[in-house]
Backbone of each chain as ProteinMPNN parsed JSONL, in Angstrom:
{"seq_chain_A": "XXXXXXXXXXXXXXXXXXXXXXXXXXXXXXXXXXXXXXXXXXXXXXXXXXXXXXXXXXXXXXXXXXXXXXXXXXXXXXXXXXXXXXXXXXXXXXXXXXXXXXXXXXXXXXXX", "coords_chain_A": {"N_chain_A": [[100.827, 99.113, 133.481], [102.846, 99.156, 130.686], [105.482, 100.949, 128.548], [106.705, 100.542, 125.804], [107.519, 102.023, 123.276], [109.383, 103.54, 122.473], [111.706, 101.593, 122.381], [112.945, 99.356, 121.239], [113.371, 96.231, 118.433], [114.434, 92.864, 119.847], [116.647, 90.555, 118.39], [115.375, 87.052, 117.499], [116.439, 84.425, 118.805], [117.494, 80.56, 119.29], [116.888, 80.523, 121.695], [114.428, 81.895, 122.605], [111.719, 82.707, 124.079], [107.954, 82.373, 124.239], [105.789, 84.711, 125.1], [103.739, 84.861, 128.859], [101.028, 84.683, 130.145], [100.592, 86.196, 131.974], [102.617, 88.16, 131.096], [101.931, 88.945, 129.069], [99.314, 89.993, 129.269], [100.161, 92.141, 130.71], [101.934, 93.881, 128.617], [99.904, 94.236, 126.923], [98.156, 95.85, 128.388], [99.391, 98.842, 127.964], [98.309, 99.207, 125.553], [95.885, 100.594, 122.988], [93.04, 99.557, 121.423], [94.018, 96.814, 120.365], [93.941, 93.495, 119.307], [93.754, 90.312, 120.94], [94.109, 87.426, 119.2], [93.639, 83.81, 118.633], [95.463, 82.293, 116.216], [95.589, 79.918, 114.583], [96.261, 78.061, 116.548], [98.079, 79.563, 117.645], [99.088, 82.653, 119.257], [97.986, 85.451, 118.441], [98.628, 88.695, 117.496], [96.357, 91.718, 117.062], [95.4, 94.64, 114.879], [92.439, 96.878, 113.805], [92.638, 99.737, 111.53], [90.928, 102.55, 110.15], [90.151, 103.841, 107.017], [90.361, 107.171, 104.329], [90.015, 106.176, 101.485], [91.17, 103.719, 99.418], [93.686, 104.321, 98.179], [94.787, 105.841, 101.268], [94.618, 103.914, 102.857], [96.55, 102.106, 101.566], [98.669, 103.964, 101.556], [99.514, 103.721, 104.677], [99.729, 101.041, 104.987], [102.458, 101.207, 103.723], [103.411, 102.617, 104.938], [103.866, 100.849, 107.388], [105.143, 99.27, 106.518], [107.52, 100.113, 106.324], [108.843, 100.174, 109.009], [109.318, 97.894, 109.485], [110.898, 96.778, 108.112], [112.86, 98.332, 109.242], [113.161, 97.517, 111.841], [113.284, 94.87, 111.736], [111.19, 92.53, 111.707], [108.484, 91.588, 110.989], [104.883, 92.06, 109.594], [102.076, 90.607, 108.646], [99.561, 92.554, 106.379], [96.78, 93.452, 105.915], [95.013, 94.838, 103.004], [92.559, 96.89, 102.252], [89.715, 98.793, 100.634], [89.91, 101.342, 102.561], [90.3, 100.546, 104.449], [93.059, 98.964, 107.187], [94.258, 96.252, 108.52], [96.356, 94.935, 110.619], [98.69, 92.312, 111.586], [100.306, 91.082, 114.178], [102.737, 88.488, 115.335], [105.198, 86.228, 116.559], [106.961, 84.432, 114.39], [108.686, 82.277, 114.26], [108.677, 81.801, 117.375], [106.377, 80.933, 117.188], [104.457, 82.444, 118.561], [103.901, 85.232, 120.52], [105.628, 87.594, 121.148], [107.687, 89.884, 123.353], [108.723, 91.48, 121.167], [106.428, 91.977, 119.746], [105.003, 93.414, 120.729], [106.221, 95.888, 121.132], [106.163, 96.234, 118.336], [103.385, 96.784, 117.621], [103.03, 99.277, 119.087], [104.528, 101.137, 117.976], [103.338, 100.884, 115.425], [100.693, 102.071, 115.998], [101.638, 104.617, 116.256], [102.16, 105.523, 113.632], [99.645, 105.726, 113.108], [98.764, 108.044, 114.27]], "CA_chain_A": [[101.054, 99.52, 132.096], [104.008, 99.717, 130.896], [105.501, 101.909, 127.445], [107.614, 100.119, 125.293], [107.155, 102.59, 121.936], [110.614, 103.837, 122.242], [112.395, 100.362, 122.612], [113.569, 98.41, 119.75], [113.01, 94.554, 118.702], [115.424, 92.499, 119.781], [116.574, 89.585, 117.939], [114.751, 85.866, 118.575], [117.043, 83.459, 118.702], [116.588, 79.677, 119.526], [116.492, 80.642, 123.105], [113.36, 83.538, 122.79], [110.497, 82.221, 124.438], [106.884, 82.751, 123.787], [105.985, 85.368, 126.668], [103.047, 84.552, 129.181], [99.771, 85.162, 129.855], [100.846, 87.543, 132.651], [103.196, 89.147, 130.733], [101.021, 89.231, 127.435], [98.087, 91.066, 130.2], [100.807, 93.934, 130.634], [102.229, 94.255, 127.337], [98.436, 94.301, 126.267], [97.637, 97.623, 129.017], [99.7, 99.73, 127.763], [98.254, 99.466, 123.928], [94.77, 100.296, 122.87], [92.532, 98.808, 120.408], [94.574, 95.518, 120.194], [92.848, 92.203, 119.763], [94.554, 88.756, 121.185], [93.817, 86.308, 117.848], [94.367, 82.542, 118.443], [95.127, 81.735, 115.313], [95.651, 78.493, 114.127], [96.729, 77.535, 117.818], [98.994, 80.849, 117.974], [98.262, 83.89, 119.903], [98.291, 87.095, 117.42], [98.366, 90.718, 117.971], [95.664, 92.393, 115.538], [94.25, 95.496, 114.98], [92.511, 97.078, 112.07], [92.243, 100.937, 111.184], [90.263, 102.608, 109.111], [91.084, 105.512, 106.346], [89.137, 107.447, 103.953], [89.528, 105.546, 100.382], [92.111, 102.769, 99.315], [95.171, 105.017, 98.708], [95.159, 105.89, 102.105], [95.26, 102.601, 104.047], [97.873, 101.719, 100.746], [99.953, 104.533, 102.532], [99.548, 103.435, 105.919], [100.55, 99.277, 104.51], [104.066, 101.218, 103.158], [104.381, 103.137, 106.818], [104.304, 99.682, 108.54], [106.57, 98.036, 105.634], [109.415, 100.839, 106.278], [109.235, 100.168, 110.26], [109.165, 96.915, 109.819], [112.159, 96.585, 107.771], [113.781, 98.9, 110.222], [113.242, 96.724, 113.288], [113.781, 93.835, 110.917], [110.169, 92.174, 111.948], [107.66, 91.689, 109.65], [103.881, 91.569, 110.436], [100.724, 90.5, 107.964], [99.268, 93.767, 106.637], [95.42, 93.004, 104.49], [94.821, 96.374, 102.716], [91.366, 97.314, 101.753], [89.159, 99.81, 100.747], [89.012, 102.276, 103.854], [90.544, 99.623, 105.981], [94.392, 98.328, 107.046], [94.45, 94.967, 109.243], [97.978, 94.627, 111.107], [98.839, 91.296, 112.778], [102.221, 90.861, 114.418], [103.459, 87.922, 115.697], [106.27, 85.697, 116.103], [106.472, 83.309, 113.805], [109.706, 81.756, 115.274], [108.085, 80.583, 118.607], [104.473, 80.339, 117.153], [103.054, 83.538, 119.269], [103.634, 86.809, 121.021], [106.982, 88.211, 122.063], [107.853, 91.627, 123.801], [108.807, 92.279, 119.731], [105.309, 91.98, 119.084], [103.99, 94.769, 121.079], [106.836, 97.039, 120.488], [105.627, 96.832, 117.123], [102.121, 97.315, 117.557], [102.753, 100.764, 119.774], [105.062, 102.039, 117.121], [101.877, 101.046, 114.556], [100.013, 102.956, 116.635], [102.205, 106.071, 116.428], [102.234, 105.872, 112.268], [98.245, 106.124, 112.919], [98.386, 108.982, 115.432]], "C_chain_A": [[102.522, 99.867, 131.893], [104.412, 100.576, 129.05], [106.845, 101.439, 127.061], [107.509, 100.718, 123.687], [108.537, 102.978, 121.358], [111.856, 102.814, 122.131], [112.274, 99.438, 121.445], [113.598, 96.395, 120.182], [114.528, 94.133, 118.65], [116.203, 90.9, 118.95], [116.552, 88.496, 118.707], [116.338, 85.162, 118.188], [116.533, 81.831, 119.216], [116.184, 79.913, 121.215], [115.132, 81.618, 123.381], [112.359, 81.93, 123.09], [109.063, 82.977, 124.276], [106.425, 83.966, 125.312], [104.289, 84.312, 127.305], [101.953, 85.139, 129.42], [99.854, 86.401, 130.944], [101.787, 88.888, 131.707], [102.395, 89.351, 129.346], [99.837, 90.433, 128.48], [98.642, 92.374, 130.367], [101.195, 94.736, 130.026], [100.682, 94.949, 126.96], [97.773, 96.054, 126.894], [98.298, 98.633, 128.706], [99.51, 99.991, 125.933], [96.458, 99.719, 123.976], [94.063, 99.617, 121.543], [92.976, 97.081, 119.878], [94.102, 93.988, 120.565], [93.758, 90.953, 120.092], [94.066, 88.272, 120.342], [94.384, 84.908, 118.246], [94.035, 82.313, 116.754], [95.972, 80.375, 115.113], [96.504, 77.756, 115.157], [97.622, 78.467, 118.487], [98.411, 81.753, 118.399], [98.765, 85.356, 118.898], [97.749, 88.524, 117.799], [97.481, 91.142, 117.022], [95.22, 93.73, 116.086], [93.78, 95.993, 113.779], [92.292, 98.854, 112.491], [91.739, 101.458, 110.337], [90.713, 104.351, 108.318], [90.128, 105.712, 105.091], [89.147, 106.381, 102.858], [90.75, 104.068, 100.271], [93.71, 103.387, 99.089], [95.755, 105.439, 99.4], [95.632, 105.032, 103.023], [96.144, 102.254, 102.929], [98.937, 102.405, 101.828], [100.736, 104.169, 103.642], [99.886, 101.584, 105.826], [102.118, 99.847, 104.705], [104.453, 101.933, 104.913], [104.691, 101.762, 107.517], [105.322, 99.017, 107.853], [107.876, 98.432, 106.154], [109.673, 100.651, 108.072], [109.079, 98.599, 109.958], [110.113, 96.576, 109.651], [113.163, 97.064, 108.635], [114.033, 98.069, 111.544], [113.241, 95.271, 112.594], [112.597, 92.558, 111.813], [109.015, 92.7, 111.009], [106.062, 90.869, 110.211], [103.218, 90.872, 108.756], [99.885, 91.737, 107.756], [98.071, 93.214, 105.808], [95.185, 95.162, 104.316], [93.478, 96.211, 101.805], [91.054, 98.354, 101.453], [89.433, 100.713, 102.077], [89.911, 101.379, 105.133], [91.875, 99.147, 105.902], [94.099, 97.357, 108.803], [95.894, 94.697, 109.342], [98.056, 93.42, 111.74], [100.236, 90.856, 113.051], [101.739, 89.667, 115.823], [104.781, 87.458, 115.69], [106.873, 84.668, 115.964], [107.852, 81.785, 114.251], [109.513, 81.286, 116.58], [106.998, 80.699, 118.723], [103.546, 81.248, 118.35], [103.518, 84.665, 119.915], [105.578, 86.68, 121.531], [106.919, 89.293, 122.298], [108.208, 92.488, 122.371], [107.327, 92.991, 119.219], [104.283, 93.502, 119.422], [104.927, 96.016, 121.165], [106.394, 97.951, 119.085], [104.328, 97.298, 116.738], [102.22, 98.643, 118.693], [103.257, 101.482, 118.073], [104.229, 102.017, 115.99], [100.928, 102.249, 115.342], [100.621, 104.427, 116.381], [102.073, 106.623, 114.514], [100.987, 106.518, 112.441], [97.94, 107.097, 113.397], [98.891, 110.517, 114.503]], "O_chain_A": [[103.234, 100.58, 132.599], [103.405, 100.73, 128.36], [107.886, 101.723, 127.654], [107.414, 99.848, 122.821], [108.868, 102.842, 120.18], [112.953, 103.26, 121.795], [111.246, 98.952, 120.975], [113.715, 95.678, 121.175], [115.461, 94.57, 117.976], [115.776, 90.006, 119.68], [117.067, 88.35, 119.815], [117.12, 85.546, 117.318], [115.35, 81.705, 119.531], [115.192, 79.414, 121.748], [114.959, 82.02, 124.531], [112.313, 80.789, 122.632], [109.089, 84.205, 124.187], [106.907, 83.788, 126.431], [103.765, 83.418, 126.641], [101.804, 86.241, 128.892], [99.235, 87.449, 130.756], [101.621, 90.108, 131.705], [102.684, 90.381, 128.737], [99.742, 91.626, 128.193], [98.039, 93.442, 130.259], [101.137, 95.944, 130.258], [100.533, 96.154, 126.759], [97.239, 96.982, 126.288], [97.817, 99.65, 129.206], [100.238, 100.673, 125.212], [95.778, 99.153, 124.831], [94.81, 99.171, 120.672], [92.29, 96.364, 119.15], [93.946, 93.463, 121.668], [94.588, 90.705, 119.217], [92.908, 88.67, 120.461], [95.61, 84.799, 118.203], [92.952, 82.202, 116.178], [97.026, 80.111, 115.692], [97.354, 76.943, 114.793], [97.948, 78.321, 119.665], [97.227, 81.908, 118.097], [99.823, 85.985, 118.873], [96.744, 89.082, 118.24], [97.893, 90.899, 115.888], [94.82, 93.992, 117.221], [94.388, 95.752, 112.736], [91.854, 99.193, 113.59], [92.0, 100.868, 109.288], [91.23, 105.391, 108.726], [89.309, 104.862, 104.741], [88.315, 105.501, 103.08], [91.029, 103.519, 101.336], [94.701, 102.99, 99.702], [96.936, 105.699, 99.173], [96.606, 105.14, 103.769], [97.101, 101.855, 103.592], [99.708, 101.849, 102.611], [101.958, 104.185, 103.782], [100.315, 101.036, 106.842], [102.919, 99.325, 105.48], [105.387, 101.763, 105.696], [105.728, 101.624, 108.166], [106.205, 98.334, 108.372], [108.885, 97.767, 106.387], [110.782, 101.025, 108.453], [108.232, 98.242, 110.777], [110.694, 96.013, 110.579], [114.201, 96.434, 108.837], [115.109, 98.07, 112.142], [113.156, 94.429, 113.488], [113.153, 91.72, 112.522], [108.764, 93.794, 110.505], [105.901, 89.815, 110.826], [104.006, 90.716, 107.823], [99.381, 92.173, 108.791], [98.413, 92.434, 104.92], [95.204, 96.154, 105.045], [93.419, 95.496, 100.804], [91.833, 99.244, 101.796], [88.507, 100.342, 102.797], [90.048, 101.604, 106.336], [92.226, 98.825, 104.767], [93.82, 97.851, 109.896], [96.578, 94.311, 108.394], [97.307, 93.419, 112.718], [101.065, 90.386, 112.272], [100.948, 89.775, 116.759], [105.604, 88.043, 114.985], [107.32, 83.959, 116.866], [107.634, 80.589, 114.445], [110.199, 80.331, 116.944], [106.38, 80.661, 119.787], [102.46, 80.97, 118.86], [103.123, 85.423, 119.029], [106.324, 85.857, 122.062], [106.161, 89.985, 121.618], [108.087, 93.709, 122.272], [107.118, 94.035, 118.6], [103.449, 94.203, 118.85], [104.408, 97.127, 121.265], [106.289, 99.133, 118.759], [104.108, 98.035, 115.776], [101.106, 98.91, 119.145], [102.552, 102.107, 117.281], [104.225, 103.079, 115.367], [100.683, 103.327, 114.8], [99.819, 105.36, 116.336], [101.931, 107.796, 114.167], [100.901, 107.694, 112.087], [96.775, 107.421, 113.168], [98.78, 111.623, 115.032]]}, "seq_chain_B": "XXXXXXXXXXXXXXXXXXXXXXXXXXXXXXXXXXXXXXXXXXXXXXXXXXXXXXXXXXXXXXXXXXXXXXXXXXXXXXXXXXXXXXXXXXXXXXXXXXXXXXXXXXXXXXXX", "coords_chain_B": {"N_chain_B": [[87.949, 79.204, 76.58], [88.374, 83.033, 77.023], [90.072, 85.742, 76.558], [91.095, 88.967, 78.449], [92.81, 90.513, 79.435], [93.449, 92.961, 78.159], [91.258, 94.842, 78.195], [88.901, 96.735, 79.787], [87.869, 97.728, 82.933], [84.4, 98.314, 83.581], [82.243, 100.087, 85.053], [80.314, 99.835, 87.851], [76.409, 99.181, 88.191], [73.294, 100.077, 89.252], [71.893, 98.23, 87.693], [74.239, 96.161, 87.429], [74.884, 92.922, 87.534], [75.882, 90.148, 89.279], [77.949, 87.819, 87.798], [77.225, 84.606, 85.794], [77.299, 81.003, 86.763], [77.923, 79.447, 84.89], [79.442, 81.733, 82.917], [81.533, 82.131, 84.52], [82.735, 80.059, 84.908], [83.789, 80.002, 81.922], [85.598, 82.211, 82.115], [87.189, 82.31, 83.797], [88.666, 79.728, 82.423], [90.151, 80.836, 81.549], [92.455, 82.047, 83.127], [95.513, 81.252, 85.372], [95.693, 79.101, 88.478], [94.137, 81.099, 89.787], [91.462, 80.272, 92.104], [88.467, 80.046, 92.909], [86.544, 81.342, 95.395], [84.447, 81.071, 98.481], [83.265, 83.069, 99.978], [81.808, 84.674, 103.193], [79.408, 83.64, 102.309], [79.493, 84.756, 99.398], [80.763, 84.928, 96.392], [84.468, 84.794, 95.646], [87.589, 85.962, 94.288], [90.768, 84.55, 93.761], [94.026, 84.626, 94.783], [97.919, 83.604, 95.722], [100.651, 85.013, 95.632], [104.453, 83.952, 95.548], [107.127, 85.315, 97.151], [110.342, 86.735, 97.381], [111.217, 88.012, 99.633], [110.277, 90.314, 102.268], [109.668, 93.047, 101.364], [109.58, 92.603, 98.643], [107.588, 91.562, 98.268], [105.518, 93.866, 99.411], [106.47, 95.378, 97.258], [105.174, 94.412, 95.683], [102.698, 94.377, 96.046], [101.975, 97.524, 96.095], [102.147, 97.847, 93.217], [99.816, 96.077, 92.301], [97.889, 98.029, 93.724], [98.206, 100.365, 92.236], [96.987, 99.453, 89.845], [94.878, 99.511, 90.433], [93.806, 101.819, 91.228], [94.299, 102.94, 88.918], [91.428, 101.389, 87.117], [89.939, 101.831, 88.68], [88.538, 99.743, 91.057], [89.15, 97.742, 93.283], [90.964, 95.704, 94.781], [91.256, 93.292, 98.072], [94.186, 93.133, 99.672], [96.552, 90.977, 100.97], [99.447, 91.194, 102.665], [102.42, 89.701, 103.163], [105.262, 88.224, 104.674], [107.425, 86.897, 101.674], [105.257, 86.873, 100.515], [101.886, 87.38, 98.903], [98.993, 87.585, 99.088], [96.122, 88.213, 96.776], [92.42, 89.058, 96.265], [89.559, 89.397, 94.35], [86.588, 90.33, 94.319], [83.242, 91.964, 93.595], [81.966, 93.984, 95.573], [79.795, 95.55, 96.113], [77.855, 93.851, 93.906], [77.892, 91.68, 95.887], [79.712, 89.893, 95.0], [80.986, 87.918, 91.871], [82.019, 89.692, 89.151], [82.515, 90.546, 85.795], [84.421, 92.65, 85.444], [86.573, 91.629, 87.833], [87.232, 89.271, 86.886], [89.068, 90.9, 85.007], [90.845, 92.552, 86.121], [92.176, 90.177, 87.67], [93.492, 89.268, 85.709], [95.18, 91.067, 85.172], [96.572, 91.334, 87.092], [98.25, 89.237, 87.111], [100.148, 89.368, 85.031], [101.554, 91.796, 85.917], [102.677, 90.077, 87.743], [104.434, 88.856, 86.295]], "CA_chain_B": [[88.647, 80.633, 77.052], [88.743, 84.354, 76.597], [91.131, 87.169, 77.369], [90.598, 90.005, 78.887], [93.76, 91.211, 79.876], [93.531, 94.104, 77.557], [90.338, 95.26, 78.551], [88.831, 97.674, 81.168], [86.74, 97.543, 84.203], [83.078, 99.241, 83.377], [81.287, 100.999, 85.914], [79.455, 99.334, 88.193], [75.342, 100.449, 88.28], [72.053, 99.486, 90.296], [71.739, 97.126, 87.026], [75.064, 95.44, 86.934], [74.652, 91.64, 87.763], [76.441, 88.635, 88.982], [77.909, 86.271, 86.552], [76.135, 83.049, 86.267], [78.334, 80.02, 87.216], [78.808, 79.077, 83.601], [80.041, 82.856, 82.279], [82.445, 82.522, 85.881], [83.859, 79.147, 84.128], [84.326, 80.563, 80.987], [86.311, 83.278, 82.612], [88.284, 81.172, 84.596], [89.271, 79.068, 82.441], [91.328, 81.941, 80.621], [93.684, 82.291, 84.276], [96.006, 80.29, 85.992], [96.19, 79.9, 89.668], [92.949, 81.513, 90.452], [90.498, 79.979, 93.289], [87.307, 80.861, 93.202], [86.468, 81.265, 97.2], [83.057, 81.242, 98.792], [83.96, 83.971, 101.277], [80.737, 85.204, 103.5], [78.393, 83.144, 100.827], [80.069, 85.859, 98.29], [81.849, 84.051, 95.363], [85.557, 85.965, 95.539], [88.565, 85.292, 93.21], [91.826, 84.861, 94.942], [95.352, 83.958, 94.244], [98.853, 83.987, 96.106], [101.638, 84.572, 94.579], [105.058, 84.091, 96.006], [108.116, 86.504, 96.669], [111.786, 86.732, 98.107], [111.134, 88.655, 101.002], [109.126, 91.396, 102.343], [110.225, 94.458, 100.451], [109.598, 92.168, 97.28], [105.968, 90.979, 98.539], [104.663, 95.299, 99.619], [106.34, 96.087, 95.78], [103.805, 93.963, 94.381], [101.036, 95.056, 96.757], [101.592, 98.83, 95.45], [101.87, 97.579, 91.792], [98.058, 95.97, 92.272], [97.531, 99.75, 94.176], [98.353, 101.263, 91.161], [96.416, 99.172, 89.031], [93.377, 99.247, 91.178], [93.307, 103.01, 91.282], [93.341, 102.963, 87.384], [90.716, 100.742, 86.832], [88.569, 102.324, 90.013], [88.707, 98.68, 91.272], [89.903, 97.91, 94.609], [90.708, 93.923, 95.994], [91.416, 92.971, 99.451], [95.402, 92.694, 99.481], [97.231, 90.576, 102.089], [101.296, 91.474, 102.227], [103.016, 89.165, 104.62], [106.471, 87.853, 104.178], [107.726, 86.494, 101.109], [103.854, 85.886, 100.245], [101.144, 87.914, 98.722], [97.326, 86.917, 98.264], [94.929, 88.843, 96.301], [91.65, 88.816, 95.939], [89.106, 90.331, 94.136], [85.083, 90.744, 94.251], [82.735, 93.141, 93.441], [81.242, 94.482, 96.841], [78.592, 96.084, 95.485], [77.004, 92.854, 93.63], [78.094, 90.847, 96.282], [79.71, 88.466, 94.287], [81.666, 88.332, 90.931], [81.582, 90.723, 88.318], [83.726, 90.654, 84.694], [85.412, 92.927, 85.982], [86.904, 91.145, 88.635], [88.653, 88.444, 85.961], [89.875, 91.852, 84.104], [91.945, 92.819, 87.122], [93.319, 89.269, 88.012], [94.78, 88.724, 84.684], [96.324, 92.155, 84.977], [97.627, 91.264, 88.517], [99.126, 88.146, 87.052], [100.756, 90.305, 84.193], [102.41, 92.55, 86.678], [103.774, 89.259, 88.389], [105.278, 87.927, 85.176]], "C_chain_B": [[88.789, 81.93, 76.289], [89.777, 85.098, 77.229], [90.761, 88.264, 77.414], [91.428, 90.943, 79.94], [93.92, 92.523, 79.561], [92.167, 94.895, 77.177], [89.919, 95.899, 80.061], [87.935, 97.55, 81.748], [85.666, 98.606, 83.762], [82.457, 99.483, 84.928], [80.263, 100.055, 86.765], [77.911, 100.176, 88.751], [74.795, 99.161, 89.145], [71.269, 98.308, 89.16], [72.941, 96.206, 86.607], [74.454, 94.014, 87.896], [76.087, 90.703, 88.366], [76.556, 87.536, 88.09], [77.273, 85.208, 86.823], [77.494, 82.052, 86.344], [78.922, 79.682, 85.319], [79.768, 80.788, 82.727], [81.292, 82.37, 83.588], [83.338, 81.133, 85.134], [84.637, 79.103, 82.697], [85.662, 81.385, 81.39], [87.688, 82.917, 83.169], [89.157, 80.585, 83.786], [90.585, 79.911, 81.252], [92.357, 82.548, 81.295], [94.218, 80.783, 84.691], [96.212, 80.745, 86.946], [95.097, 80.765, 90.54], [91.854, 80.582, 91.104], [89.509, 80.751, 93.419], [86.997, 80.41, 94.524], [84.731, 81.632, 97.247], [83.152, 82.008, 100.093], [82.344, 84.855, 102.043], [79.525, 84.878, 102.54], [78.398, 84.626, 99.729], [80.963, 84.907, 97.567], [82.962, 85.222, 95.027], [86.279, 84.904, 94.558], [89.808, 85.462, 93.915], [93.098, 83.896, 94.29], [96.268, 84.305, 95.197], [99.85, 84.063, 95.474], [103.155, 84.935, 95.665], [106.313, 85.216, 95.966], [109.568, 86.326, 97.761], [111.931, 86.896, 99.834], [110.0, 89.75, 101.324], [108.81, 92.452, 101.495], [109.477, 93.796, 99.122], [108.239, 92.416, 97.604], [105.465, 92.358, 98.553], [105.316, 95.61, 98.086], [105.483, 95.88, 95.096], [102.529, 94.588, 95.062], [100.52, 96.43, 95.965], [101.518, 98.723, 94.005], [100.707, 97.616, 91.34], [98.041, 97.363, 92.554], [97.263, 100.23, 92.698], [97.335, 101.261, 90.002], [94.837, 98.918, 89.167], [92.787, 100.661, 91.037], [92.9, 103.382, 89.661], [92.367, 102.812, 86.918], [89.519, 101.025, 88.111], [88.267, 100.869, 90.416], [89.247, 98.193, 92.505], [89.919, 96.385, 95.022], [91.194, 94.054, 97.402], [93.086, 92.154, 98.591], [96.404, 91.719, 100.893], [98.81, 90.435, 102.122], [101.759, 90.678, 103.519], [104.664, 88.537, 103.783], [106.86, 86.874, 103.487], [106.34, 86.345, 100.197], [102.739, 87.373, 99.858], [99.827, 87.673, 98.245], [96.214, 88.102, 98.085], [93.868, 88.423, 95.81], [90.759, 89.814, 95.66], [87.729, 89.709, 94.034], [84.383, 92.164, 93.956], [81.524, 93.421, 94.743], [79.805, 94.728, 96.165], [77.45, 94.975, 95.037], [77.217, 91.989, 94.599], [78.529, 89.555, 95.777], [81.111, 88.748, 92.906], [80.871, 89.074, 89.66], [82.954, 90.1, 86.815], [84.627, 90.964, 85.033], [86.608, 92.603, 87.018], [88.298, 90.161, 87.717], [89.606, 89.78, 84.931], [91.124, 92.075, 85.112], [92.646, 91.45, 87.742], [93.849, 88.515, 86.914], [95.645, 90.319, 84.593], [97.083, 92.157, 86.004], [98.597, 90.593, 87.761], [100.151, 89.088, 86.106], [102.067, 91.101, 84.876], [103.267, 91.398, 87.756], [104.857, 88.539, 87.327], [106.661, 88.603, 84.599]], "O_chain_B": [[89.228, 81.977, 75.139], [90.192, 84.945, 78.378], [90.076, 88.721, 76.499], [91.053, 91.716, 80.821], [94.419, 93.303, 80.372], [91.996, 95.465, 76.099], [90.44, 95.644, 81.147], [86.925, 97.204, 81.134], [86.059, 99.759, 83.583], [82.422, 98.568, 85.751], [79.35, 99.548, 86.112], [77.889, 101.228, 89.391], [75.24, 98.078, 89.526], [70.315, 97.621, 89.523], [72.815, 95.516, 85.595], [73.67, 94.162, 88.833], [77.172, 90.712, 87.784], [75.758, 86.675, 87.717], [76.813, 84.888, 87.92], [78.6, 82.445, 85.971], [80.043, 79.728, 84.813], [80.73, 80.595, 81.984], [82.33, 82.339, 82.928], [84.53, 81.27, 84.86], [85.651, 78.48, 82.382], [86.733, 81.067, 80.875], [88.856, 83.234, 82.941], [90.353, 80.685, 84.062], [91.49, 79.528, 80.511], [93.127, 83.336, 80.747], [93.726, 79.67, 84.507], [96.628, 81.886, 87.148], [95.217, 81.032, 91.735], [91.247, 80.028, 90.187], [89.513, 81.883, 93.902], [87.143, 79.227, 94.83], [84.019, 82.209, 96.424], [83.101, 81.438, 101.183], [81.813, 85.676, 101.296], [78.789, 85.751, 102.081], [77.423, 85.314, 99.427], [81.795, 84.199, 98.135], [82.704, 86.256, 94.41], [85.981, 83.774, 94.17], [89.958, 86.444, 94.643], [93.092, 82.875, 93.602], [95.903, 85.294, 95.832], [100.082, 83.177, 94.652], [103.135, 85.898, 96.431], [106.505, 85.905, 94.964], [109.528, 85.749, 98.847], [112.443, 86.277, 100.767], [108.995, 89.929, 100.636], [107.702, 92.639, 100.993], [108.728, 94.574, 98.531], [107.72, 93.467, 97.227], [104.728, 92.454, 97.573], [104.478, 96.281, 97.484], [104.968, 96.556, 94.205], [101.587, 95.174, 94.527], [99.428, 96.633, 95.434], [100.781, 99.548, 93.466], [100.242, 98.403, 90.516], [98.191, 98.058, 91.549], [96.153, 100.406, 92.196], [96.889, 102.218, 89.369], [93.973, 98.413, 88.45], [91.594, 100.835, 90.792], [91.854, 103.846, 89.205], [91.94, 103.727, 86.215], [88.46, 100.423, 88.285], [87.215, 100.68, 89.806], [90.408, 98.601, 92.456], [88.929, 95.893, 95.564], [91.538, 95.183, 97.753], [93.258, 91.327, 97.695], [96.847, 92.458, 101.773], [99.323, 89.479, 101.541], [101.49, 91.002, 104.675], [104.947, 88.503, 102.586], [106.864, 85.794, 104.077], [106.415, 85.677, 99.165], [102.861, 88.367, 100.574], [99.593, 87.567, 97.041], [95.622, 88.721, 98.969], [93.928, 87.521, 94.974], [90.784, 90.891, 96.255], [87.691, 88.538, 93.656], [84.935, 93.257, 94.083], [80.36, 93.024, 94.686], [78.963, 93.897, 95.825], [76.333, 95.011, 95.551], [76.548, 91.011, 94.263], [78.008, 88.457, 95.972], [81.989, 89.604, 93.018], [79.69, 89.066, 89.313], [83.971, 89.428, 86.983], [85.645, 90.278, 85.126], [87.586, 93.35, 86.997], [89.528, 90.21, 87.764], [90.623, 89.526, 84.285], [92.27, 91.752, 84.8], [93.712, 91.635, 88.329], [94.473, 87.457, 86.992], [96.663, 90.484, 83.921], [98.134, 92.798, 86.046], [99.71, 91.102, 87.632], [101.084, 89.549, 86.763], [103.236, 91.049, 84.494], [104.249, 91.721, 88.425], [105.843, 87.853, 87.599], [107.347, 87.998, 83.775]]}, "name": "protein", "num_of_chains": 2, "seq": "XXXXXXXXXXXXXXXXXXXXXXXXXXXXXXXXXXXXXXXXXXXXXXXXXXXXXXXXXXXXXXXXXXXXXXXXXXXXXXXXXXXXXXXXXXXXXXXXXXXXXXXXXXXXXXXXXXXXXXXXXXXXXXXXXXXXXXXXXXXXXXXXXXXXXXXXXXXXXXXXXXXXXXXXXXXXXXXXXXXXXXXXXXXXXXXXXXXXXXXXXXXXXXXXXXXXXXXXXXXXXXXX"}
């Protein structure tokens, strides 16, 4: 496990590579609740949380907007009733980078 | 076509109904841009509408917010970059409601 909450995204460039399935397995132990998503042939980070009515998971959309902008990475947020759905990837090499799970700890910390 | 932009969401009871396919084409045909979706054999209403960047795309998200909490109304919002798709159903009937076309001509409104 390792603890990348305090560590900042770094910018992709054309050289960023997609990470691997070893290193996606270690990134992955040091987060909880976090689902692997192939989507549409891409590997995506998800998780969803839940809150009491709709102005709360609204809140918890604008906490991930203002870290997102800050680390200048931008996930997929669905805002529901009761419920906020995060999915970070990176859409620049079509699936997971060490950005990706930076940003899903520091999600984690808005929720905590 | 009717409008029903300047009209308000009623109350949903243990006798409100699902529109019938012809009231749902009536309804319809008084938006632009709306997709009626067959989401979980639930007939939803759904639109994207585009935006600059992120910041732009979560302003509109909290706009709907705003206009959801008015109208006691709540859609499923998806904020991702540059891009925003809303959709709306009425949980409750499983399905569409009036109300439903009241709030996506007032989305569109707030995109115009």
């Amino acid at each position: 496990m390792i603890n990348v909450i305090d560590t900042h995204c770094t910018p992709i460039t054309a050289a960023s590579i997609r990470l691997s399935n070893d290193e996606i397995g270690l990134l992955k132990s040091g987060l909880s609740g976090w689902e692997i998503d192939d989507k549409k042939s891409e590997l995506h980070l998800e998780k969803s949380y839940q809150f009491d009515d709709f102005t709360e998971a609204l809140a918890f959309t604008n906490k991930i907007g203002k870290i997102a902008d800050e680390e200048n990475h931008h996930p997929t947020i669905l805002t529901e009733w009761g419920k906020v759905t995060v999915t970070w990837w990176t859409h620049r090499i079509k699936g997971l980078h060490k950005n990706d799970f930076i940003m899903a700890a520091k999600t984690d910390r808005l929720a905590s």
